[in-house]
N, CA, C, O and CB atoms as a CASP TS submission, in Angstrom:
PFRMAT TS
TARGET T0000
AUTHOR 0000-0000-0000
METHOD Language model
MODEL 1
PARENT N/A
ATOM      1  N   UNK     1     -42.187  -2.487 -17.952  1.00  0.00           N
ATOM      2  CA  UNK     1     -42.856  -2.370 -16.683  1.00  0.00           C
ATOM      3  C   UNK     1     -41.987  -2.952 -15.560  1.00  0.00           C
ATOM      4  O   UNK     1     -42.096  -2.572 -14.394  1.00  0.00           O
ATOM      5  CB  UNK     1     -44.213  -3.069 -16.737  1.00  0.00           C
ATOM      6  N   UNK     2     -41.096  -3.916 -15.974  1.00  0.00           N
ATOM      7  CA  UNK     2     -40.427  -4.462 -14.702  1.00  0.00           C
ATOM      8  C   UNK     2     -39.318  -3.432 -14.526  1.00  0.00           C
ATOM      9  O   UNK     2     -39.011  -2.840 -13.491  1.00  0.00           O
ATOM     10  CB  UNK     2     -39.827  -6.082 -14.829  1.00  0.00           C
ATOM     11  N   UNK     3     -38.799  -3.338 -15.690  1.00  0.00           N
ATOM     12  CA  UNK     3     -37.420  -2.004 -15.159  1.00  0.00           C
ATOM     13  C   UNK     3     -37.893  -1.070 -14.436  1.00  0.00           C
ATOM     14  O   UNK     3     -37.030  -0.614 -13.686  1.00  0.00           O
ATOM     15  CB  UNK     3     -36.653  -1.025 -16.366  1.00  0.00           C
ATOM     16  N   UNK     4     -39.398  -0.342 -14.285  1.00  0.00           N
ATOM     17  CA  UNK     4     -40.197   0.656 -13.278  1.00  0.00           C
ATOM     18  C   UNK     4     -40.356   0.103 -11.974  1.00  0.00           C
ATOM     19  O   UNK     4     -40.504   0.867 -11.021  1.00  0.00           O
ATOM     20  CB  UNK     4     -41.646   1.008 -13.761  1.00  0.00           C
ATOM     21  N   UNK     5     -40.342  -1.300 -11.795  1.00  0.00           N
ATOM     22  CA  UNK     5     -41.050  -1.915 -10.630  1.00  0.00           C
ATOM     23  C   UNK     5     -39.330  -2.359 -10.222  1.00  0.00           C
ATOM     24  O   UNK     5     -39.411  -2.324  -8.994  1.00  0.00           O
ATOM     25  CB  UNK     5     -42.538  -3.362 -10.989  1.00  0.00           C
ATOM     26  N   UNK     6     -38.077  -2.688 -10.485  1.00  0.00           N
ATOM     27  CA  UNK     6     -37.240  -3.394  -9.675  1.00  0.00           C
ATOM     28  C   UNK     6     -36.687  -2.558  -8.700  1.00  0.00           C
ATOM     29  O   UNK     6     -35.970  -3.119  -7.872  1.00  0.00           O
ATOM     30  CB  UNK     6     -36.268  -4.034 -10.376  1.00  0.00           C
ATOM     31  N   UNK     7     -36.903  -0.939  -8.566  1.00  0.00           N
ATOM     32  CA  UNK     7     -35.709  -0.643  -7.035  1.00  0.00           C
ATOM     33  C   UNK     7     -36.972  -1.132  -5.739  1.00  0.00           C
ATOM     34  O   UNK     7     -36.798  -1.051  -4.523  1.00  0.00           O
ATOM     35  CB  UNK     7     -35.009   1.819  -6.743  1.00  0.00           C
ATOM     36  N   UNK     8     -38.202  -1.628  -6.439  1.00  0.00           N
ATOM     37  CA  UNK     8     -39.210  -1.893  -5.053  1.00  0.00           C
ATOM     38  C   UNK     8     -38.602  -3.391  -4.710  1.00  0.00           C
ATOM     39  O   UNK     8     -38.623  -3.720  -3.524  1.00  0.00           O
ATOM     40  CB  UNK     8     -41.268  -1.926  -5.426  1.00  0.00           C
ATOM     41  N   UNK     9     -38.054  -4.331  -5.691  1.00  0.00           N
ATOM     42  CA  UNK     9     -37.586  -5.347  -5.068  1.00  0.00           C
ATOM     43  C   UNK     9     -36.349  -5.108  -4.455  1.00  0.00           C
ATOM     44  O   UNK     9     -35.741  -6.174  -4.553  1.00  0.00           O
ATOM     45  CB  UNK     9     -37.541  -6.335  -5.842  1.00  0.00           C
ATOM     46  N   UNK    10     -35.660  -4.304  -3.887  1.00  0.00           N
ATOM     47  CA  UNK    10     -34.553  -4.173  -3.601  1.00  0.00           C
ATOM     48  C   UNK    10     -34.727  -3.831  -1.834  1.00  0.00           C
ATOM     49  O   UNK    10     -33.869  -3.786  -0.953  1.00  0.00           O
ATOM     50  CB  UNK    10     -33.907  -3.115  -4.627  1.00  0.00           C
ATOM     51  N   UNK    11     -36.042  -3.649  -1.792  1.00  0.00           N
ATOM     52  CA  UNK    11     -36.314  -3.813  -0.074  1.00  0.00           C
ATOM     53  C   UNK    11     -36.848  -5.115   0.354  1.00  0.00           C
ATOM     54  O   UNK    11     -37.235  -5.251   1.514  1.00  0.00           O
ATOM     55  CB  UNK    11     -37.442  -2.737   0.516  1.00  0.00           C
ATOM     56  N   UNK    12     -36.916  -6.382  -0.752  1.00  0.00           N
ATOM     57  CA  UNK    12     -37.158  -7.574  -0.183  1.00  0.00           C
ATOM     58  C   UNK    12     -36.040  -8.113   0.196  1.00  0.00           C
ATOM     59  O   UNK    12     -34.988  -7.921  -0.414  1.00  0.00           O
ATOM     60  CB  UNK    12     -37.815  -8.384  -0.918  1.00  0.00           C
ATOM     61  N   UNK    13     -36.149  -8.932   1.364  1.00  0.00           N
ATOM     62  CA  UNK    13     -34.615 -10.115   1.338  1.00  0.00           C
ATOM     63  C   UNK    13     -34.824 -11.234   0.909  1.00  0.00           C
ATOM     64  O   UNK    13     -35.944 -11.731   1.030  1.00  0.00           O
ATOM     65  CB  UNK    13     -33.911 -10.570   2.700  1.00  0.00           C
ATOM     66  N   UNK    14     -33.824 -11.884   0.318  1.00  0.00           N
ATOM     67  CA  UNK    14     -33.615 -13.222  -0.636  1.00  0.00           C
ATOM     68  C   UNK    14     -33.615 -13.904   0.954  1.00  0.00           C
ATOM     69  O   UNK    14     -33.256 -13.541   2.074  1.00  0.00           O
ATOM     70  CB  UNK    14     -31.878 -13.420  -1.955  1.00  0.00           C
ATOM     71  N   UNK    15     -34.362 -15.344   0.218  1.00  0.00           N
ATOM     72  CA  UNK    15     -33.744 -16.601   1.714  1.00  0.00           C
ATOM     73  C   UNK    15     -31.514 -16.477   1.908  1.00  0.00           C
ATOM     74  O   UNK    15     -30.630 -16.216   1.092  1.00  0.00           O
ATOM     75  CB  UNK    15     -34.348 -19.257   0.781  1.00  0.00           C
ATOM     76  N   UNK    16     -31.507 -16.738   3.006  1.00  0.00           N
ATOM     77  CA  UNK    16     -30.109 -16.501   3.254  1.00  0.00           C
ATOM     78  C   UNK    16     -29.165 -15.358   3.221  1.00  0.00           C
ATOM     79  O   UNK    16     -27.947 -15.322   3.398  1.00  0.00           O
ATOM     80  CB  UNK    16     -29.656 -17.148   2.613  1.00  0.00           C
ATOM     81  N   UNK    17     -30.405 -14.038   2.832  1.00  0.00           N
ATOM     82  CA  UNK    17     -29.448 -13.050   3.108  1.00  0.00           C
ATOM     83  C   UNK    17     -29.443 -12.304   4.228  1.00  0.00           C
ATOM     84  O   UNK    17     -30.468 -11.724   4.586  1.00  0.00           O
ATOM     85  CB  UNK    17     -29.431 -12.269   2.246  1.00  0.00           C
ATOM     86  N   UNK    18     -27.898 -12.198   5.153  1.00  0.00           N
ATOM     87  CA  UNK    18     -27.719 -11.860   6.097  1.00  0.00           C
ATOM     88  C   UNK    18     -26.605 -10.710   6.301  1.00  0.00           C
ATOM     89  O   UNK    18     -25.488 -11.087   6.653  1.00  0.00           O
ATOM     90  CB  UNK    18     -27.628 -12.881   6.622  1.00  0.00           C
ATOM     91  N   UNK    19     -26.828  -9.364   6.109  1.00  0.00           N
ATOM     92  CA  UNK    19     -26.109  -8.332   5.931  1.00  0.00           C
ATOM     93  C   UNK    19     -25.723  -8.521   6.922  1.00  0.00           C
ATOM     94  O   UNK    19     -26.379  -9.121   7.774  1.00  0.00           O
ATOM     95  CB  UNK    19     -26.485  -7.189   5.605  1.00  0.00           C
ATOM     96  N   UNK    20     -24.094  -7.894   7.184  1.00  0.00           N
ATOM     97  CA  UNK    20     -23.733  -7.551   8.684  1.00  0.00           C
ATOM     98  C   UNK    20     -23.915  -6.213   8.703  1.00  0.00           C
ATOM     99  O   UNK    20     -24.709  -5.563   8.023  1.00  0.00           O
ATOM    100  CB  UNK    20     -22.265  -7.916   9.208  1.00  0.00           C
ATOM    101  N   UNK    21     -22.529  -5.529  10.156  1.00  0.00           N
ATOM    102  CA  UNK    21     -22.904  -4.540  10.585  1.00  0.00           C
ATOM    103  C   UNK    21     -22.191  -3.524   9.250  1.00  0.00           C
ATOM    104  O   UNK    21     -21.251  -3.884   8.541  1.00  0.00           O
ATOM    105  CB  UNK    21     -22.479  -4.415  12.182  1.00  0.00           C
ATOM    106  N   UNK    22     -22.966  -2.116   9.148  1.00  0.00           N
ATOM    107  CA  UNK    22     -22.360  -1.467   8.483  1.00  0.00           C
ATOM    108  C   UNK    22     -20.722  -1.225   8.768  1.00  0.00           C
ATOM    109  O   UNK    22     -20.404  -1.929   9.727  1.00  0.00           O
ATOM    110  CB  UNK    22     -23.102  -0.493   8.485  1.00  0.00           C
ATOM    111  N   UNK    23     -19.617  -0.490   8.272  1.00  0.00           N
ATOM    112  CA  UNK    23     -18.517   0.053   8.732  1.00  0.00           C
ATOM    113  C   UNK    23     -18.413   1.676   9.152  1.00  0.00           C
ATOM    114  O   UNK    23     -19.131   2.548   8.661  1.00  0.00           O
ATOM    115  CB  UNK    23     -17.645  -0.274   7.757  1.00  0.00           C
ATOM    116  N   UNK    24     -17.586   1.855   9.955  1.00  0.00           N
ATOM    117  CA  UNK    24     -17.456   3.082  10.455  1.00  0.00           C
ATOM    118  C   UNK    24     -16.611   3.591   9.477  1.00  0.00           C
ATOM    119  O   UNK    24     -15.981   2.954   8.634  1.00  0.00           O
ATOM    120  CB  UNK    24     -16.992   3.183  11.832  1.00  0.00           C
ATOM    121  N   UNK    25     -16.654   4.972   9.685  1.00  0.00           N
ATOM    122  CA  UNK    25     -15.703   5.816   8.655  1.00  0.00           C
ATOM    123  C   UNK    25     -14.397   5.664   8.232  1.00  0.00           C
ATOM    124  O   UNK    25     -13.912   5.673   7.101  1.00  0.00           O
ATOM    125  CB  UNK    25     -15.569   6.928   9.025  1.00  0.00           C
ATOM    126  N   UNK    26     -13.701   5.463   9.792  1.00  0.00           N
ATOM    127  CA  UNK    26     -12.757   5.197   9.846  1.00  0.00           C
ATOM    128  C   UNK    26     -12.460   3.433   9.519  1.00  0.00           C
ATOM    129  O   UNK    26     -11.273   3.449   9.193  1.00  0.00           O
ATOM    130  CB  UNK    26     -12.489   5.810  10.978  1.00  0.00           C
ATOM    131  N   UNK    27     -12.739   2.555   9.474  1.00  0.00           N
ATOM    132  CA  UNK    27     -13.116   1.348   8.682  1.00  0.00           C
ATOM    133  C   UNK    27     -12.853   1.526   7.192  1.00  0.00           C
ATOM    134  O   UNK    27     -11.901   0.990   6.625  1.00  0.00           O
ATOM    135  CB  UNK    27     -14.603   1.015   8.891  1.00  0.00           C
ATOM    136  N   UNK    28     -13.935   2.473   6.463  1.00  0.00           N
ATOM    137  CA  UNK    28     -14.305   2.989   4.990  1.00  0.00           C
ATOM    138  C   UNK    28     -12.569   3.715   5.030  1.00  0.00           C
ATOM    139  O   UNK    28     -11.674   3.002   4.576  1.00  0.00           O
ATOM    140  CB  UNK    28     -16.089   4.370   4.811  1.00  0.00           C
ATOM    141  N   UNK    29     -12.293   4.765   5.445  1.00  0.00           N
ATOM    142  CA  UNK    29     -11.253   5.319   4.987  1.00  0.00           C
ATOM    143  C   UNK    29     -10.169   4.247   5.036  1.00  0.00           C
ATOM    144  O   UNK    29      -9.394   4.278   4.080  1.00  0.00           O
ATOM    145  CB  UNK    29     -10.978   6.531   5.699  1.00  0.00           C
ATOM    146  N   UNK    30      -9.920   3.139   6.119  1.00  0.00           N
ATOM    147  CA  UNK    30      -8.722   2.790   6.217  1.00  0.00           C
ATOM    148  C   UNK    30      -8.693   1.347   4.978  1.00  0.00           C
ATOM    149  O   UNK    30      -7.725   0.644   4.688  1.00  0.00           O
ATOM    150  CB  UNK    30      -8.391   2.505   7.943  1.00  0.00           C
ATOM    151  N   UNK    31      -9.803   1.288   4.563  1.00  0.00           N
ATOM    152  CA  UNK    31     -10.064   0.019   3.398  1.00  0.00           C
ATOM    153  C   UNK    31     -10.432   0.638   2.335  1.00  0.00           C
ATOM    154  O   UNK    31     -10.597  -0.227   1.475  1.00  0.00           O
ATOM    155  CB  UNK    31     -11.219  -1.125   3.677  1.00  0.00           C
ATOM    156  N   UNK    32     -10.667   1.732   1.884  1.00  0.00           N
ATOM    157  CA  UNK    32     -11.143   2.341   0.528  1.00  0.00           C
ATOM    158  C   UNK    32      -9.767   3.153  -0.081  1.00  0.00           C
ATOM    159  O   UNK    32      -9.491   3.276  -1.275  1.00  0.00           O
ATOM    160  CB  UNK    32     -12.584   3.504   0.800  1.00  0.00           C
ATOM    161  N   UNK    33      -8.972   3.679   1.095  1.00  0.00           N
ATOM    162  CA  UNK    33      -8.217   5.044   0.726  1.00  0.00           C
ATOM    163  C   UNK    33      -6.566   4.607   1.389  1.00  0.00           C
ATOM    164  O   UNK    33      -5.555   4.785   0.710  1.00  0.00           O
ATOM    165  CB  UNK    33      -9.114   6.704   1.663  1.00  0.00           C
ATOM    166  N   UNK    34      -6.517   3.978   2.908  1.00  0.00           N
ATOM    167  CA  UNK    34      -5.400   3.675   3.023  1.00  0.00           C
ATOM    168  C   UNK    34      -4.780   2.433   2.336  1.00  0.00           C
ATOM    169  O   UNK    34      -3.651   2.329   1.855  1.00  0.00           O
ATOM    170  CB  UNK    34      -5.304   3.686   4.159  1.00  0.00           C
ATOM    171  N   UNK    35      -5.473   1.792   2.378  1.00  0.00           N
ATOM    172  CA  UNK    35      -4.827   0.405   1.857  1.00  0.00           C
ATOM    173  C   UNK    35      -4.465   0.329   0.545  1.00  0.00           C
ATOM    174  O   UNK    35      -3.652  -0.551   0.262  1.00  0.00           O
ATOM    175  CB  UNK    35      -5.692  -0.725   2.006  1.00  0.00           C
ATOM    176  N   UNK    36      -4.982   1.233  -0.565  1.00  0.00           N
ATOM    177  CA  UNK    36      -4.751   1.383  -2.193  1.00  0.00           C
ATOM    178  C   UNK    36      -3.355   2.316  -1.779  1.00  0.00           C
ATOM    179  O   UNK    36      -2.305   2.330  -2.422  1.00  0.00           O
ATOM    180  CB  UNK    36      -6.296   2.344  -3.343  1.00  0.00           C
ATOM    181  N   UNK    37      -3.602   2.961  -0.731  1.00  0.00           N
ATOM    182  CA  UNK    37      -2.099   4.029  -1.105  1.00  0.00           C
ATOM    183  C   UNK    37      -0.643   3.237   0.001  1.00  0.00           C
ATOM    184  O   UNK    37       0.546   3.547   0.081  1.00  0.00           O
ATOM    185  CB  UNK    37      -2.547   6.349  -0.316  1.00  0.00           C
ATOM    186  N   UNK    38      -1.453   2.155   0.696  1.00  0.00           N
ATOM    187  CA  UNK    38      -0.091   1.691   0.961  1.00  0.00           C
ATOM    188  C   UNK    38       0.274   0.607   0.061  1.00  0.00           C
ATOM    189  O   UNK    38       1.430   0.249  -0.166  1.00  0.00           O
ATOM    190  CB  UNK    38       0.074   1.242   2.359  1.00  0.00           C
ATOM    191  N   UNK    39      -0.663   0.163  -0.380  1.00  0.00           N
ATOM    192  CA  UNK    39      -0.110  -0.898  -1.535  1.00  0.00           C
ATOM    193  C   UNK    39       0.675  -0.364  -2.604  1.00  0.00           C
ATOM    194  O   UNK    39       1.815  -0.659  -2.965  1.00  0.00           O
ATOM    195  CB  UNK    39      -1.241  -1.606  -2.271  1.00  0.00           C
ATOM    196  N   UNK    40      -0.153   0.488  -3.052  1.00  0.00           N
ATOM    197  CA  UNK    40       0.759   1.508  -3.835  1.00  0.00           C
ATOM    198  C   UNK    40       2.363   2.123  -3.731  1.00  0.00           C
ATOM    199  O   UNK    40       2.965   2.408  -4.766  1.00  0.00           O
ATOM    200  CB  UNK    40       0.067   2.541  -3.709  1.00  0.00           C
ATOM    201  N   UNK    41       2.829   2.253  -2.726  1.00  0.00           N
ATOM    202  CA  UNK    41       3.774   2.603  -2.314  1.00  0.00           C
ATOM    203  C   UNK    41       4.450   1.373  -1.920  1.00  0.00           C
ATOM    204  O   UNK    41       5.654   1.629  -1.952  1.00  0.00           O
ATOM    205  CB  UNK    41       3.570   3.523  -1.478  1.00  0.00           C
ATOM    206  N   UNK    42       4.258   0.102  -1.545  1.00  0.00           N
ATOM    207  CA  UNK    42       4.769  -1.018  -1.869  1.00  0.00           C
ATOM    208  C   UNK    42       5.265  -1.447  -2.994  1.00  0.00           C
ATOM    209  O   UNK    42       6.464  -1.623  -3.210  1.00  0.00           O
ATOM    210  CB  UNK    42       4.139  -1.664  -1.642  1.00  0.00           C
ATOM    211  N   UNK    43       4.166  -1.674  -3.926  1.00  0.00           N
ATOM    212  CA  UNK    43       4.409  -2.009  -5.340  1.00  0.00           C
ATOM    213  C   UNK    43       5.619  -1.168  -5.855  1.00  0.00           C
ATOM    214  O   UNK    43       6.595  -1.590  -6.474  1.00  0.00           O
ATOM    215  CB  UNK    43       3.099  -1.730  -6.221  1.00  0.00           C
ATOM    216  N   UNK    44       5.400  -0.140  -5.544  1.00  0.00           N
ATOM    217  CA  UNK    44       6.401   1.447  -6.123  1.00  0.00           C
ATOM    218  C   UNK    44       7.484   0.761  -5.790  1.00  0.00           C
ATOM    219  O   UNK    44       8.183   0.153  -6.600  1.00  0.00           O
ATOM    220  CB  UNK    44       6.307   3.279  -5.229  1.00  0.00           C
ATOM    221  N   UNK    45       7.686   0.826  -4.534  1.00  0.00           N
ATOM    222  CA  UNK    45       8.937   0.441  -3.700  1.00  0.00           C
ATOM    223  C   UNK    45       9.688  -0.742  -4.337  1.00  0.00           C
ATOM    224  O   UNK    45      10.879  -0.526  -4.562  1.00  0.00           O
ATOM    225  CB  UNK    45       8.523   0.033  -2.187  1.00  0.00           C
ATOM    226  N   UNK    46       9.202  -1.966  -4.671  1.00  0.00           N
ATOM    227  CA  UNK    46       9.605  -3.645  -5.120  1.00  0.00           C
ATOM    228  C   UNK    46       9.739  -2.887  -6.772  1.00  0.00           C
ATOM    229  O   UNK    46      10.535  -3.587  -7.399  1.00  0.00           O
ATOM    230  CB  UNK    46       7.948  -5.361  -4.790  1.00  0.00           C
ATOM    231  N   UNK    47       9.463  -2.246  -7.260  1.00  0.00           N
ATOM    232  CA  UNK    47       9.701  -1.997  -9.090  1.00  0.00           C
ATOM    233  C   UNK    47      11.216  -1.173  -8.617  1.00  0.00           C
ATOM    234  O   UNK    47      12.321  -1.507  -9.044  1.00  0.00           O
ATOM    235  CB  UNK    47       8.070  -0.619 -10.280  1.00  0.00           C
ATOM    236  N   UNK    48      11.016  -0.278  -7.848  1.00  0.00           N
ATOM    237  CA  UNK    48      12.613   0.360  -7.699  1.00  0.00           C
ATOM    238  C   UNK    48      13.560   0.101  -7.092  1.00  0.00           C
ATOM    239  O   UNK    48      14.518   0.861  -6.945  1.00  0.00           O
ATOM    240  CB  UNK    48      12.759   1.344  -7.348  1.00  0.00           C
ATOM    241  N   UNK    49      13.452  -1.036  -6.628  1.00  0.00           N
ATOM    242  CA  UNK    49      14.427  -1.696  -5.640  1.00  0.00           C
ATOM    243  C   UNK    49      15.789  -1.764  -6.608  1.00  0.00           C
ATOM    244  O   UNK    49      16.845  -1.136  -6.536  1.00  0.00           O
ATOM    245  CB  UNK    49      13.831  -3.368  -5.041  1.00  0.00           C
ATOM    246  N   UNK    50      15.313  -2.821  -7.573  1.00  0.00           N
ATOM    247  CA  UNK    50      16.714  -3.510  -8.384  1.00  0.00           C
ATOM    248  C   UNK    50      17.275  -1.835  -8.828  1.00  0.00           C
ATOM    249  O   UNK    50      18.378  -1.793  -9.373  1.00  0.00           O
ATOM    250  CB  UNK    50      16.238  -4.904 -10.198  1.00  0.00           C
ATOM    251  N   UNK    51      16.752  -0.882  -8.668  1.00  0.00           N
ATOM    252  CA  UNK    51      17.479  -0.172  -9.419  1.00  0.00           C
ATOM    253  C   UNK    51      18.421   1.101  -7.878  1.00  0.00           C
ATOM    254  O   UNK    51      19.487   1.710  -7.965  1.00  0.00           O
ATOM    255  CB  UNK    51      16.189   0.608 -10.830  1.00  0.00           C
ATOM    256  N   UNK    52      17.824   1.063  -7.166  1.00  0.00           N
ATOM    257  CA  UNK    52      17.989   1.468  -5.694  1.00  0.00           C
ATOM    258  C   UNK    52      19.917   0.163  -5.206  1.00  0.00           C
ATOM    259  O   UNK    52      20.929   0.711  -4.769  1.00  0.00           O
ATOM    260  CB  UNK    52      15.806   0.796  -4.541  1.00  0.00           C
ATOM    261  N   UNK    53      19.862  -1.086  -5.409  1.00  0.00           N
ATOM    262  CA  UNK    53      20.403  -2.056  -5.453  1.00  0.00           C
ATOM    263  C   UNK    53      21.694  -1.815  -6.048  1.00  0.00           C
ATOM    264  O   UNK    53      22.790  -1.829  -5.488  1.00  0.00           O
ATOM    265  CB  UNK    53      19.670  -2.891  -5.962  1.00  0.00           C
ATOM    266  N   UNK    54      21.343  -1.532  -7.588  1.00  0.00           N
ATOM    267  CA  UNK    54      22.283  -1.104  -8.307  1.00  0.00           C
ATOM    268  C   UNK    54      23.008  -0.359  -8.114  1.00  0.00           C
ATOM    269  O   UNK    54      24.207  -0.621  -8.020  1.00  0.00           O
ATOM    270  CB  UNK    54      22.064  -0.855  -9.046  1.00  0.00           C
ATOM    271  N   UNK    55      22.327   1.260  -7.946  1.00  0.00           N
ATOM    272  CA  UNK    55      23.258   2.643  -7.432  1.00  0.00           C
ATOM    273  C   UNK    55      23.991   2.348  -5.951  1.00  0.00           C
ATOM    274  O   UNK    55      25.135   2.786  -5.827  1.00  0.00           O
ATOM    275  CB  UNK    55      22.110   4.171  -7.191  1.00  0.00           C
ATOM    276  N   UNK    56      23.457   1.707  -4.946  1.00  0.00           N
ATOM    277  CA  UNK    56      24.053   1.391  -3.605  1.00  0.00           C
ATOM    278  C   UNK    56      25.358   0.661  -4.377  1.00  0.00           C
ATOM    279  O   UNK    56      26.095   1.491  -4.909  1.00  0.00           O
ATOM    280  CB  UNK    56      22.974   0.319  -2.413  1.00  0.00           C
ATOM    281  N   UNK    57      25.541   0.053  -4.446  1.00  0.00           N
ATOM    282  CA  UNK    57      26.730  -1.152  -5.133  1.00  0.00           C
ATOM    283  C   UNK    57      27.932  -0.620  -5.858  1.00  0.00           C
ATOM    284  O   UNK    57      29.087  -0.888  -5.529  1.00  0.00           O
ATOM    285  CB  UNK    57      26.034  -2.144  -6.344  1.00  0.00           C
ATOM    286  N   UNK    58      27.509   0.334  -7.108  1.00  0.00           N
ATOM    287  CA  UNK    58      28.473   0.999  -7.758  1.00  0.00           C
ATOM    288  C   UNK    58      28.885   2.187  -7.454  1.00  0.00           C
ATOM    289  O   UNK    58      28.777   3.138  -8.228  1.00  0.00           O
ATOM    290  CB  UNK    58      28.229   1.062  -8.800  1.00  0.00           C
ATOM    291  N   UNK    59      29.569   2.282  -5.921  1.00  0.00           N
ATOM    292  CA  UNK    59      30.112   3.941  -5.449  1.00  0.00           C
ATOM    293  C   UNK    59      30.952   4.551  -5.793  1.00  0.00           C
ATOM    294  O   UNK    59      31.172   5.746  -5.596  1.00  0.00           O
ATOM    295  CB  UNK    59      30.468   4.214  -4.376  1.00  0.00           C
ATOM    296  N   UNK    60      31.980   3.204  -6.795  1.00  0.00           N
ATOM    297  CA  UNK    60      33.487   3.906  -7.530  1.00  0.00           C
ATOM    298  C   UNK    60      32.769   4.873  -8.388  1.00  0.00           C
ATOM    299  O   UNK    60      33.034   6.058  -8.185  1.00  0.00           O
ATOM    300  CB  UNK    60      34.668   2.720  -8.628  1.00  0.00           C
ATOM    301  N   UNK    61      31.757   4.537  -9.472  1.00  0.00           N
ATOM    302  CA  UNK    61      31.294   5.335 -10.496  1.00  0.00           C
ATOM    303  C   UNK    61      30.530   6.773 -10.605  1.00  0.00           C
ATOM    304  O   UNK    61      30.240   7.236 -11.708  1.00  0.00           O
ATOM    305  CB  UNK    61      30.638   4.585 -10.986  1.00  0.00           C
TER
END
């Protein structure tokens, strides 16, 4: 019976809870979607360096 009755507690508020403002889309896109793909391309970047490093260095070969 309680698993039937809990999405009705989900319109009460607990003492101390204080949602802020929602985010705008552009907010959502630039924290959900840009930031994983620039990190991403960071990370990428620092794993291929030493090897980027390497080929710059050895031009006789």
């Amino acid at each position: 019976m309680l698993l039937i009755s809990s999405p009705a507690f989900a319109l009460t508020r607990d003492d101390g809870d204080d949602p802020g403002s929602g985010l705008s889309i552009g907010e959502t896109l630039g924290y959900f979607v840009g930031l994983p793909i620039l990190l991403f391309a960071v990370i990428a970047f620092l794993v291929s360096l030493p090897d980027i490093m390497r080929k710059g260095g050895n031009k006789n070969q």
